[in-house]
mmCIF file of the N, C-alpha and C atoms, coordinates in Angstrom:
data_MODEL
# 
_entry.id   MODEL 
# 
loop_
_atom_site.group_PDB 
_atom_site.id 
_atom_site.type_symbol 
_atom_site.label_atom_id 
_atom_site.label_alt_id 
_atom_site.label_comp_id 
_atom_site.label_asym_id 
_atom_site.label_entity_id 
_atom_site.label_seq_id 
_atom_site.pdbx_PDB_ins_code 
_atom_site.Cartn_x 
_atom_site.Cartn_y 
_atom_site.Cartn_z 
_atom_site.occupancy 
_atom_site.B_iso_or_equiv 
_atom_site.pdbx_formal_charge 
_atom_site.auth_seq_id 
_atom_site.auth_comp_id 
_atom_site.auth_asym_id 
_atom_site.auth_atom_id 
_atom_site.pdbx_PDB_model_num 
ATOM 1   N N  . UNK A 1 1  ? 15.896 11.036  -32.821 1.00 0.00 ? 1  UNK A N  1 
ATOM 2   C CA . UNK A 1 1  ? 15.337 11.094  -31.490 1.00 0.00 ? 1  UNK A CA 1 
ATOM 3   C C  . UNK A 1 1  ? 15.612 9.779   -30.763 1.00 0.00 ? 1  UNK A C  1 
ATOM 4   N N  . UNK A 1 2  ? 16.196 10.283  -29.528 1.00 0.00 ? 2  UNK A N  1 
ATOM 5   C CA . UNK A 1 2  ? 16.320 8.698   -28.771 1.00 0.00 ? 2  UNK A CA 1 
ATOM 6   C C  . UNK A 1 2  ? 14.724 8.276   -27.800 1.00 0.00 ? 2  UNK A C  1 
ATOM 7   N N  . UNK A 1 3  ? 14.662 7.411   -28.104 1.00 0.00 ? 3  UNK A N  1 
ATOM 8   C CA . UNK A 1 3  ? 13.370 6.883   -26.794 1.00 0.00 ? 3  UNK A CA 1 
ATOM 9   C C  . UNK A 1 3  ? 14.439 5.608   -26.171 1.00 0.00 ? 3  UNK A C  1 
ATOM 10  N N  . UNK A 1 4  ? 13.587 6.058   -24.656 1.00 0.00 ? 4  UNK A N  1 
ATOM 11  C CA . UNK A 1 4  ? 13.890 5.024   -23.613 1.00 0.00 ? 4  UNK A CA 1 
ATOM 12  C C  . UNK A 1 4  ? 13.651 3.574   -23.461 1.00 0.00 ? 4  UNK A C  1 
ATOM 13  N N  . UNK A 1 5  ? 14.156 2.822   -23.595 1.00 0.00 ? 5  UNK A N  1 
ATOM 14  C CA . UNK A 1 5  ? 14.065 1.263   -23.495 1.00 0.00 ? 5  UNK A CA 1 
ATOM 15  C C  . UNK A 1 5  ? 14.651 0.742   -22.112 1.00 0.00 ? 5  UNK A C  1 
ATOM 16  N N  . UNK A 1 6  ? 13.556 -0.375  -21.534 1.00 0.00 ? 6  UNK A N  1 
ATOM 17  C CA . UNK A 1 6  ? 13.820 -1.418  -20.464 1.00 0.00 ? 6  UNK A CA 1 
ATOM 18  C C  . UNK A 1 6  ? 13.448 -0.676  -19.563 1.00 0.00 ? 6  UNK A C  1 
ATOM 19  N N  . UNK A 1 7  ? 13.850 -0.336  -18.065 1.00 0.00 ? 7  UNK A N  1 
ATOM 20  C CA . UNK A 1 7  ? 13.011 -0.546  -17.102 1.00 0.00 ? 7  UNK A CA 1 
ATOM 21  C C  . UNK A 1 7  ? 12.755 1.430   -16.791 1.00 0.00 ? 7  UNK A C  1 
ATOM 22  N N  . UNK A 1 8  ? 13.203 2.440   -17.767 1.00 0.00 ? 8  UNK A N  1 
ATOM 23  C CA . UNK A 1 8  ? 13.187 3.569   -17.788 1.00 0.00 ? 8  UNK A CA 1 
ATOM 24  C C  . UNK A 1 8  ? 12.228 3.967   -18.689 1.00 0.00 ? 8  UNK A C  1 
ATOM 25  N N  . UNK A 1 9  ? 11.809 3.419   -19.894 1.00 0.00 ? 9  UNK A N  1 
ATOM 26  C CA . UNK A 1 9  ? 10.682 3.145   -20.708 1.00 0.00 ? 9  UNK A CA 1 
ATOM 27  C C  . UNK A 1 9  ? 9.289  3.214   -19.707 1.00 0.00 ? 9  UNK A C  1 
ATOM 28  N N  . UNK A 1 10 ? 8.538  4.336   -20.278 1.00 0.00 ? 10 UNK A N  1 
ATOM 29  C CA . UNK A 1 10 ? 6.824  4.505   -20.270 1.00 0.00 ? 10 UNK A CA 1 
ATOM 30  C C  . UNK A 1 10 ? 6.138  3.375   -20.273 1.00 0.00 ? 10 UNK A C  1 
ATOM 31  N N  . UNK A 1 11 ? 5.458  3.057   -19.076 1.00 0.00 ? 11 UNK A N  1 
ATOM 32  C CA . UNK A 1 11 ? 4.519  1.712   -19.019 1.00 0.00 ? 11 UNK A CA 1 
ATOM 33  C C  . UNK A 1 11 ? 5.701  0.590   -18.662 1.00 0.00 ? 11 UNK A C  1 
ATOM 34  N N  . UNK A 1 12 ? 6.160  0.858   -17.792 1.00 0.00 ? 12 UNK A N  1 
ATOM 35  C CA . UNK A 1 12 ? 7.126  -0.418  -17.470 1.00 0.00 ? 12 UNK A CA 1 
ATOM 36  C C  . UNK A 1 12 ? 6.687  -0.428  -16.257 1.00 0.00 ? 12 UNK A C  1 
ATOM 37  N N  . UNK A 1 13 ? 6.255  -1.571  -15.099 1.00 0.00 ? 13 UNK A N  1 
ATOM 38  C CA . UNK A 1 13 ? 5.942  -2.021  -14.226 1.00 0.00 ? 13 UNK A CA 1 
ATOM 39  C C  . UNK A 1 13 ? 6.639  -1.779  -13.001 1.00 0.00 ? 13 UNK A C  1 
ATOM 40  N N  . UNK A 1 14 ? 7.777  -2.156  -13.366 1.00 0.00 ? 14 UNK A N  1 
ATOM 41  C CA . UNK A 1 14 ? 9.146  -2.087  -12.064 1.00 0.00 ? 14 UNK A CA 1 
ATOM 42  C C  . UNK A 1 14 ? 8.816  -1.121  -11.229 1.00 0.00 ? 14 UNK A C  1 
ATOM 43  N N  . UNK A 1 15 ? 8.217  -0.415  -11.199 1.00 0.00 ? 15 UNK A N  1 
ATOM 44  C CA . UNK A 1 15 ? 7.984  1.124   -10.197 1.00 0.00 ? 15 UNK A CA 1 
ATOM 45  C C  . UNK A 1 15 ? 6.824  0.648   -9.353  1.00 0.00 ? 15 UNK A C  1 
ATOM 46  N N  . UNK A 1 16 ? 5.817  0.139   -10.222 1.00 0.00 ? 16 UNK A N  1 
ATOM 47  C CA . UNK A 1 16 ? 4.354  0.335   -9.207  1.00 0.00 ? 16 UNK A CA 1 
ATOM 48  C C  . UNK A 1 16 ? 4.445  -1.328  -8.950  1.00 0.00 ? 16 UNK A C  1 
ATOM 49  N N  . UNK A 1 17 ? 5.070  -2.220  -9.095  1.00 0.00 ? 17 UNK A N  1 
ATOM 50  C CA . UNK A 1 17 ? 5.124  -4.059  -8.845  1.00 0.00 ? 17 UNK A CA 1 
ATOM 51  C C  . UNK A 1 17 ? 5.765  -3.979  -7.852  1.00 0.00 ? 17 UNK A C  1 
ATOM 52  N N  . UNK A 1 18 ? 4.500  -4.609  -6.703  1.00 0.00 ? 18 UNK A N  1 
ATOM 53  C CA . UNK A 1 18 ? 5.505  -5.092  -5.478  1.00 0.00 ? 18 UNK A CA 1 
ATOM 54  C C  . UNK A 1 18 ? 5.268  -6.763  -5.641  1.00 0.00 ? 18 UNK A C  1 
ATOM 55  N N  . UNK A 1 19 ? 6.195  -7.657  -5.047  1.00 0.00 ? 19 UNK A N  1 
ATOM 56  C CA . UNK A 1 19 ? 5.939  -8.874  -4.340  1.00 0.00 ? 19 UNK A CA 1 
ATOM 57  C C  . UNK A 1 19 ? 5.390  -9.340  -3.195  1.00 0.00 ? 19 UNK A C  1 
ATOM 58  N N  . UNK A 1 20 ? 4.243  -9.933  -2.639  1.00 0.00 ? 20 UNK A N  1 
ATOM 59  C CA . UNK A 1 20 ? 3.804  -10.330 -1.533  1.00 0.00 ? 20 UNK A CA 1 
ATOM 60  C C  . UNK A 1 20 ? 4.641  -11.070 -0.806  1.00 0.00 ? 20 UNK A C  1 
ATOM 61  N N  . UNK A 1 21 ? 5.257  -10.511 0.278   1.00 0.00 ? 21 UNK A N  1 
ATOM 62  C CA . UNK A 1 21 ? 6.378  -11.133 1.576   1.00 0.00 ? 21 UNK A CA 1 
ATOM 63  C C  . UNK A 1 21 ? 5.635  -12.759 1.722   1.00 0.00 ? 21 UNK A C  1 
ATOM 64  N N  . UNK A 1 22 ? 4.717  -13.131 1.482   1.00 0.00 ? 22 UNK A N  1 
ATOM 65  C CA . UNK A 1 22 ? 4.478  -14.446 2.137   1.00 0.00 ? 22 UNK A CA 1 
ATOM 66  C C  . UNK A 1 22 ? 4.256  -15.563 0.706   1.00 0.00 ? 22 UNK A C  1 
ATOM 67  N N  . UNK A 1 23 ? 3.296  -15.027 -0.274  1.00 0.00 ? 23 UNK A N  1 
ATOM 68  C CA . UNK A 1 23 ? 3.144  -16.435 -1.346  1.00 0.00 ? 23 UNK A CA 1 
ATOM 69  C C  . UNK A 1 23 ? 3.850  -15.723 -2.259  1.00 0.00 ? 23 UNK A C  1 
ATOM 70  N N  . UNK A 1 24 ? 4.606  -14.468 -2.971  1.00 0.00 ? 24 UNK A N  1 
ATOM 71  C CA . UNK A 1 24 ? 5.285  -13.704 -3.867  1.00 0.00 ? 24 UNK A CA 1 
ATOM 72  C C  . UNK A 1 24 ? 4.714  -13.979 -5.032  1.00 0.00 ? 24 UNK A C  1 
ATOM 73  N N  . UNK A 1 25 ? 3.434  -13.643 -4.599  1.00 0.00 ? 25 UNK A N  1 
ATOM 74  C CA . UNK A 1 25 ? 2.201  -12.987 -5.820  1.00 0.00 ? 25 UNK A CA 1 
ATOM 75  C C  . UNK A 1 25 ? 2.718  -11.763 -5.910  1.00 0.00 ? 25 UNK A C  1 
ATOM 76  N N  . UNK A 1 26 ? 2.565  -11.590 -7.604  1.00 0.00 ? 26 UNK A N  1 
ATOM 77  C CA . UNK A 1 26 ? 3.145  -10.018 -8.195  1.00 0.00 ? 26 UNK A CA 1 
ATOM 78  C C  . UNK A 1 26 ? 1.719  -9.297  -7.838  1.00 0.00 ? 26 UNK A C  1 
ATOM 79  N N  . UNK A 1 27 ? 1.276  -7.975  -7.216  1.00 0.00 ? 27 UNK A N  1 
ATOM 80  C CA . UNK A 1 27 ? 1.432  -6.786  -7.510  1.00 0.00 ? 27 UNK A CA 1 
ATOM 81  C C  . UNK A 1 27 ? 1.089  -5.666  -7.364  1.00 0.00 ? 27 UNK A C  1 
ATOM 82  N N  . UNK A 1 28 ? 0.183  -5.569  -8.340  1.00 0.00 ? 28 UNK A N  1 
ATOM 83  C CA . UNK A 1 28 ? 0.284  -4.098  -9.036  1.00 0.00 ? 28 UNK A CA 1 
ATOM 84  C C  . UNK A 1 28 ? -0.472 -3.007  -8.395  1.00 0.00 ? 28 UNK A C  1 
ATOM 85  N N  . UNK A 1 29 ? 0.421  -1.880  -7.680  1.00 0.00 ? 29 UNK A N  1 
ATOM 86  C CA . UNK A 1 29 ? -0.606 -0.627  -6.666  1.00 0.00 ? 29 UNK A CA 1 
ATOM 87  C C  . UNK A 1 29 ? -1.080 -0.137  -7.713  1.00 0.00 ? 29 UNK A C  1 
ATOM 88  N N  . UNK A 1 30 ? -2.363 0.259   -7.160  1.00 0.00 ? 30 UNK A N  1 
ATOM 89  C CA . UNK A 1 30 ? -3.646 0.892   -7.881  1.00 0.00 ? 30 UNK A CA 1 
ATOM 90  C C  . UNK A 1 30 ? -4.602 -0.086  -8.617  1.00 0.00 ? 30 UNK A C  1 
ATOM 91  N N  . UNK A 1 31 ? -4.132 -1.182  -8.637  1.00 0.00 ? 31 UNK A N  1 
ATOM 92  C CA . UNK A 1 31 ? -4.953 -2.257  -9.473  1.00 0.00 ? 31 UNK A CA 1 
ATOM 93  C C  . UNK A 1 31 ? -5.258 -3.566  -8.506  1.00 0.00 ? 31 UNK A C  1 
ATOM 94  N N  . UNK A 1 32 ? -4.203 -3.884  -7.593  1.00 0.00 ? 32 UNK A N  1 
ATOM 95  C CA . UNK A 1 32 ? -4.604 -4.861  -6.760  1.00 0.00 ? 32 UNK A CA 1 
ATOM 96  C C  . UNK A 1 32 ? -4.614 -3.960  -5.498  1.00 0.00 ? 32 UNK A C  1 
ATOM 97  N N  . UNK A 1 33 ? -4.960 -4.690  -4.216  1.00 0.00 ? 33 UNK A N  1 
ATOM 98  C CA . UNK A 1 33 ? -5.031 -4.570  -3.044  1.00 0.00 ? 33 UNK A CA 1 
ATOM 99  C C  . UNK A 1 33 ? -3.665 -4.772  -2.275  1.00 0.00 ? 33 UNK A C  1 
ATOM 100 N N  . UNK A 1 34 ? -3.063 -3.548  -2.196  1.00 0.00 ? 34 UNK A N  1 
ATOM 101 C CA . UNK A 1 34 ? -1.660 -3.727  -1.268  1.00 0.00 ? 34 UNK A CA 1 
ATOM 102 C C  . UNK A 1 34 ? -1.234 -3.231  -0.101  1.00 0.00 ? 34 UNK A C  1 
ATOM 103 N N  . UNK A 1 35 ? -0.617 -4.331  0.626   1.00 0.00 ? 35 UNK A N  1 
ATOM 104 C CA . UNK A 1 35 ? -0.826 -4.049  2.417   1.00 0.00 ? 35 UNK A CA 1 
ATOM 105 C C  . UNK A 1 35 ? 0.646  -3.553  2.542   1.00 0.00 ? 35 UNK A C  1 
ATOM 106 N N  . UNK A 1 36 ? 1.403  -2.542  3.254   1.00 0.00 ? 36 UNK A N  1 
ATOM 107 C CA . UNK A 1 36 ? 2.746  -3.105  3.906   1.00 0.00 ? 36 UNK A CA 1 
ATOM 108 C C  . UNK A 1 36 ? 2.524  -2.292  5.404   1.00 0.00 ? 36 UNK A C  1 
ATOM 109 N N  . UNK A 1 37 ? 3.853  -3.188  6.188   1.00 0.00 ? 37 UNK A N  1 
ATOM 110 C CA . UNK A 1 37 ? 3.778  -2.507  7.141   1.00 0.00 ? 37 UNK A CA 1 
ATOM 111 C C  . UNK A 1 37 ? 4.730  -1.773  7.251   1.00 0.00 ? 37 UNK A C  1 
ATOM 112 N N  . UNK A 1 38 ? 4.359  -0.406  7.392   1.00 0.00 ? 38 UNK A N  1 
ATOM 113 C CA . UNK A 1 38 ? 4.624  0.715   7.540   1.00 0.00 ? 38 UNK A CA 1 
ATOM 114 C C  . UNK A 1 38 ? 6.600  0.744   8.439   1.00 0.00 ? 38 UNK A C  1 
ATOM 115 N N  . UNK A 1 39 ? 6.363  0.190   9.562   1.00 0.00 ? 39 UNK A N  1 
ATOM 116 C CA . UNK A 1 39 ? 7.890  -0.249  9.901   1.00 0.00 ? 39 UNK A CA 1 
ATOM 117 C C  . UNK A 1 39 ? 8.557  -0.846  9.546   1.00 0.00 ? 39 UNK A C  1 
ATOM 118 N N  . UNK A 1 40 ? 8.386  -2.104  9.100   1.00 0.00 ? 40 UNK A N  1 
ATOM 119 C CA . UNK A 1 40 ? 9.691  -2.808  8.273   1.00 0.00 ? 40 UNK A CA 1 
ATOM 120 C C  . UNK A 1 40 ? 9.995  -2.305  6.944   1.00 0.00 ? 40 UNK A C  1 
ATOM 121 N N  . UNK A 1 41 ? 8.916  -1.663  6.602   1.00 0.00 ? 41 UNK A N  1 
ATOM 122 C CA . UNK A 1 41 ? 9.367  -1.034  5.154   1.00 0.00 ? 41 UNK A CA 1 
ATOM 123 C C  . UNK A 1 41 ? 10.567 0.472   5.466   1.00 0.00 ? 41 UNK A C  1 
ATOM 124 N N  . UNK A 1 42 ? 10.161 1.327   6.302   1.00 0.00 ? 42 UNK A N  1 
ATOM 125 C CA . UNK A 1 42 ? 11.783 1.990   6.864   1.00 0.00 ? 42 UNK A CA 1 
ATOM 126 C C  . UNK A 1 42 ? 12.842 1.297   6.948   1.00 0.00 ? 42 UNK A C  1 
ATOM 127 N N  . UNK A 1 43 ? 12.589 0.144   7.629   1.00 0.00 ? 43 UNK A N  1 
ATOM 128 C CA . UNK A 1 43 ? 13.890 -0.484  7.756   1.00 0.00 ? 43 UNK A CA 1 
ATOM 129 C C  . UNK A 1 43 ? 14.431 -1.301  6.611   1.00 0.00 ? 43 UNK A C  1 
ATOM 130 N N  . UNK A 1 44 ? 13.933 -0.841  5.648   1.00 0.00 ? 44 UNK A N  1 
ATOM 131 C CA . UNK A 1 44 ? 14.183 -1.859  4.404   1.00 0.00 ? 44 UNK A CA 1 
ATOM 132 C C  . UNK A 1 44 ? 13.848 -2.695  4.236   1.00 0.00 ? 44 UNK A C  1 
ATOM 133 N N  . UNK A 1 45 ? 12.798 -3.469  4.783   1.00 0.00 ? 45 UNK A N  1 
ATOM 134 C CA . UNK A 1 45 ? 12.917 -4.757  4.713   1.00 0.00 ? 45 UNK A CA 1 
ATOM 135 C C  . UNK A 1 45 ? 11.126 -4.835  3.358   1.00 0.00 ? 45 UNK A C  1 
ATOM 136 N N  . UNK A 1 46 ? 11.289 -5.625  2.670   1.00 0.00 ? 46 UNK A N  1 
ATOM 137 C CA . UNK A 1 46 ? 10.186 -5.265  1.505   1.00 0.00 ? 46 UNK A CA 1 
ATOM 138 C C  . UNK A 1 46 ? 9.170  -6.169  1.992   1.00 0.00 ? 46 UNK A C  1 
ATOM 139 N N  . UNK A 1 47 ? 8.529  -5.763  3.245   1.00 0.00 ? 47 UNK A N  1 
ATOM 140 C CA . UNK A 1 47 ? 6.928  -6.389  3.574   1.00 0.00 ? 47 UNK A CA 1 
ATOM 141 C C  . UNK A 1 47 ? 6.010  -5.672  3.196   1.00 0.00 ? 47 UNK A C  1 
ATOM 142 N N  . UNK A 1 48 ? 5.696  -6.131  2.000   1.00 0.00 ? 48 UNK A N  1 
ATOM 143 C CA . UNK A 1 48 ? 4.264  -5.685  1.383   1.00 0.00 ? 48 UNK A CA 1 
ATOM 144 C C  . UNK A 1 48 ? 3.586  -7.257  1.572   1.00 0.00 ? 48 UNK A C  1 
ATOM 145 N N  . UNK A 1 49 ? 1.761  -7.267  1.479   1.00 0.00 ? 49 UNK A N  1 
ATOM 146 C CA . UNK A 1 49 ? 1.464  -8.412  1.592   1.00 0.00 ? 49 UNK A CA 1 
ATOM 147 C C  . UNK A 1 49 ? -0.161 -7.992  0.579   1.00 0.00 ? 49 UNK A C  1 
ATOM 148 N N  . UNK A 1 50 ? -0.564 -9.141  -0.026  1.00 0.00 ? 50 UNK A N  1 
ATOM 149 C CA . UNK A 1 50 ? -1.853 -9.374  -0.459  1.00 0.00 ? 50 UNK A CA 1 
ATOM 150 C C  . UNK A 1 50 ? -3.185 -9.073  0.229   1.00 0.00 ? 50 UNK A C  1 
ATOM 151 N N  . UNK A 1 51 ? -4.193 -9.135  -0.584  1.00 0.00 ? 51 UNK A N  1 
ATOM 152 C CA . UNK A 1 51 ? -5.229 -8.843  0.234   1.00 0.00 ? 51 UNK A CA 1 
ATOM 153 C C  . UNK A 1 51 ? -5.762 -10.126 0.972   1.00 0.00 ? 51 UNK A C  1 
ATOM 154 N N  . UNK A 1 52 ? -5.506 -11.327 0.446   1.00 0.00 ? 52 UNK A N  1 
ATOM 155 C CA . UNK A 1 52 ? -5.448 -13.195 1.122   1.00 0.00 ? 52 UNK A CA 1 
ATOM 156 C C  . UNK A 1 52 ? -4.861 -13.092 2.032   1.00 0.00 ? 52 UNK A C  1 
ATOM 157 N N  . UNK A 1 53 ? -3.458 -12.844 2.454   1.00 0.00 ? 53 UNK A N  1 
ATOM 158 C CA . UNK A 1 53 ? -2.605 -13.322 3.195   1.00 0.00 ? 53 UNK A CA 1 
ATOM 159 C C  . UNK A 1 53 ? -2.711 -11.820 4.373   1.00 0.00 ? 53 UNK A C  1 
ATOM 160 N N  . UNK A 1 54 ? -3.207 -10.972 3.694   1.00 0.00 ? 54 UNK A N  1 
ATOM 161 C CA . UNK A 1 54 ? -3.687 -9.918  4.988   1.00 0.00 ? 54 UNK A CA 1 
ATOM 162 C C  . UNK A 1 54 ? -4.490 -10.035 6.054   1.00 0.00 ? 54 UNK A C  1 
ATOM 163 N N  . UNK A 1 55 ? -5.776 -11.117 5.547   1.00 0.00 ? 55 UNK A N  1 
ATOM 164 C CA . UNK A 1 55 ? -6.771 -11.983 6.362   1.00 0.00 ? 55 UNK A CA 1 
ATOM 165 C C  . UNK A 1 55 ? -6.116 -12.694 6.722   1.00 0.00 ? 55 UNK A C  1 
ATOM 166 N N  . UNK A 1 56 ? -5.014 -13.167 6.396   1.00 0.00 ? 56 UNK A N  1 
ATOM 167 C CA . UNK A 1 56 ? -4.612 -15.224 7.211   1.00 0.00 ? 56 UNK A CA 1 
ATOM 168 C C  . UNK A 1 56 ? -3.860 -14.323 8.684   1.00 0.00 ? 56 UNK A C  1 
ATOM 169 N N  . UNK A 1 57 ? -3.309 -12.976 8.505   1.00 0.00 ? 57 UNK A N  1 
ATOM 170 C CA . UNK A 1 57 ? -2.287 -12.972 9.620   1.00 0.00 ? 57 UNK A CA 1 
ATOM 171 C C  . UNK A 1 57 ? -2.751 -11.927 9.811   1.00 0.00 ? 57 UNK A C  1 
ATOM 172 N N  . UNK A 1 58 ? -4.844 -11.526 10.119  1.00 0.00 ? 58 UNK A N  1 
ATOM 173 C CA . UNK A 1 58 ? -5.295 -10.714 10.600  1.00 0.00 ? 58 UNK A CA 1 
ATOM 174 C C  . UNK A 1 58 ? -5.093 -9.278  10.590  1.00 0.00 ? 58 UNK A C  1 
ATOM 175 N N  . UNK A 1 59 ? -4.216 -8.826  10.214  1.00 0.00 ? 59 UNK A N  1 
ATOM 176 C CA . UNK A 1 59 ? -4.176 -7.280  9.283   1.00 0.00 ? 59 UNK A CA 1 
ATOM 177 C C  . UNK A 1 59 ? -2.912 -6.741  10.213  1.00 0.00 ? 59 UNK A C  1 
ATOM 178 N N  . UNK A 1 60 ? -2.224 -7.372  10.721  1.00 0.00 ? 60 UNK A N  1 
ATOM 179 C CA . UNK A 1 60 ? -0.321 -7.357  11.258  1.00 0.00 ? 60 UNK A CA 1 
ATOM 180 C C  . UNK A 1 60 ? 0.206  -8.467  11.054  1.00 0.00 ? 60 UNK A C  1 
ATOM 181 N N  . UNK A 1 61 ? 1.461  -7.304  11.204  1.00 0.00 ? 61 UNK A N  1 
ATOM 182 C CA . UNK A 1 61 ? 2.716  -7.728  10.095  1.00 0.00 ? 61 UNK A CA 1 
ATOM 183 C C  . UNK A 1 61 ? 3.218  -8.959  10.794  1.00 0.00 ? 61 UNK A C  1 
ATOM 184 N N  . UNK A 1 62 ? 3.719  -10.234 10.294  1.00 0.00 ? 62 UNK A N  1 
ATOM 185 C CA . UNK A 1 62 ? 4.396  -11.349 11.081  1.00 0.00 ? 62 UNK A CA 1 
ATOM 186 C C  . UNK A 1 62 ? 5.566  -10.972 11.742  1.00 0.00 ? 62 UNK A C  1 
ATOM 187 N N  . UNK A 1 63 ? 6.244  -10.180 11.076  1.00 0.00 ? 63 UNK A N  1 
ATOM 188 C CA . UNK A 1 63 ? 8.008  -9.892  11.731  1.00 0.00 ? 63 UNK A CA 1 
ATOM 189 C C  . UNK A 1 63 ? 7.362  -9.202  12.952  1.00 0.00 ? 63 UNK A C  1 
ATOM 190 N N  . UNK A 1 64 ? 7.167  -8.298  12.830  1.00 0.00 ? 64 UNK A N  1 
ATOM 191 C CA . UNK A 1 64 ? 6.449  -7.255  14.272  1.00 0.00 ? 64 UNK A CA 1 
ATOM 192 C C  . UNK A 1 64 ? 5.323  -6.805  14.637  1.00 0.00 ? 64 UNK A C  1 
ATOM 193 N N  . UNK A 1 65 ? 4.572  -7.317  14.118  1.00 0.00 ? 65 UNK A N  1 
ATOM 194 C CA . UNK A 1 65 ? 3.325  -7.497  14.991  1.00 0.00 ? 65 UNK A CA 1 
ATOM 195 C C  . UNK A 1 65 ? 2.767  -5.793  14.666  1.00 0.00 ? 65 UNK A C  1 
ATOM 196 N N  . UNK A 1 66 ? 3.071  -5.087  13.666  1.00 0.00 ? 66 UNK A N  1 
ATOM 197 C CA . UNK A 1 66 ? 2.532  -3.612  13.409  1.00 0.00 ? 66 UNK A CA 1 
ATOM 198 C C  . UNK A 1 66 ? 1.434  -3.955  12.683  1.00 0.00 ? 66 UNK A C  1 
ATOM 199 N N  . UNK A 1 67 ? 0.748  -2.634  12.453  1.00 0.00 ? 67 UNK A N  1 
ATOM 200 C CA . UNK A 1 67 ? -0.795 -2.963  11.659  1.00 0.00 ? 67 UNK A CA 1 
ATOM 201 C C  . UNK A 1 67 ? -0.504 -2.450  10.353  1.00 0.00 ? 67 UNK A C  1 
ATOM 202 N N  . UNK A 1 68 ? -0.728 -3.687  9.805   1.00 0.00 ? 68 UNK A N  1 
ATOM 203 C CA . UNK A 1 68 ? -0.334 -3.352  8.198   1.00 0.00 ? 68 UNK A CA 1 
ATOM 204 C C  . UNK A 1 68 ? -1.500 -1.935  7.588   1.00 0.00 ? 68 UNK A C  1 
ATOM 205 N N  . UNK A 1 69 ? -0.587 -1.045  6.859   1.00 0.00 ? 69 UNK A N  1 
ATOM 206 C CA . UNK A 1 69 ? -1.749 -0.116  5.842   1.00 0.00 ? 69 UNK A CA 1 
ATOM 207 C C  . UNK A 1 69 ? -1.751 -0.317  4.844   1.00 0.00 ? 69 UNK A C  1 
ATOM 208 N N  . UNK A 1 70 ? -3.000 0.087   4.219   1.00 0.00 ? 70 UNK A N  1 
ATOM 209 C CA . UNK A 1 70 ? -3.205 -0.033  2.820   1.00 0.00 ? 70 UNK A CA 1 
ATOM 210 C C  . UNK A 1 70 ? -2.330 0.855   1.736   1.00 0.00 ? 70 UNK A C  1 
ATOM 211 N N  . UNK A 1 71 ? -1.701 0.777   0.949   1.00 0.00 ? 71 UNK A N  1 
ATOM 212 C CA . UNK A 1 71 ? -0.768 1.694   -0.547  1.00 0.00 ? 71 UNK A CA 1 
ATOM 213 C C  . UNK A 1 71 ? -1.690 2.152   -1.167  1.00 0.00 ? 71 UNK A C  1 
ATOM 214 N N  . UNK A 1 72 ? -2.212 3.821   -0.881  1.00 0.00 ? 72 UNK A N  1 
ATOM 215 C CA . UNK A 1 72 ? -3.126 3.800   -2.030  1.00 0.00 ? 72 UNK A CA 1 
ATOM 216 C C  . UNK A 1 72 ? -2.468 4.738   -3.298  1.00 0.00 ? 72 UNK A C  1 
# 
């Protein structure tokens, strides 16, 4: 029987770990508090933010000024 190893492997992080766009604190949806805004994330761009740095820049996004939502 083969089992899966590295980032295709059961219980591997890579899927639900984002980085915070501003201090790139790891993480984890469903366990921490994660903001993005909803438009730059279409456009690719990976603005997710913390639940700290969601208060410092009042609950919108720095690039465009959208209202960040919560990942639940």
């Amino acid at each position: 029987m083969v089992s899966l190893m590295g980032t295709n492997a059961g219980g591997h992080l890579g899927w639900i770990q984002k980085r915070c766009a501003i201090c790139n604190r790891k993480l984890i949806v469903g366990k921490d508090k994660v903001y993005q805004c909803p438009r730059c994330v279409k456009l690719g761009i990976p603005a997710y933010f913390c639940e700290a740095d969601y208060r410092v820049v009042h609950g919108r996004c720095p690039y465009c000024r959208t209202e960040l939502k919560p990942i639940v």
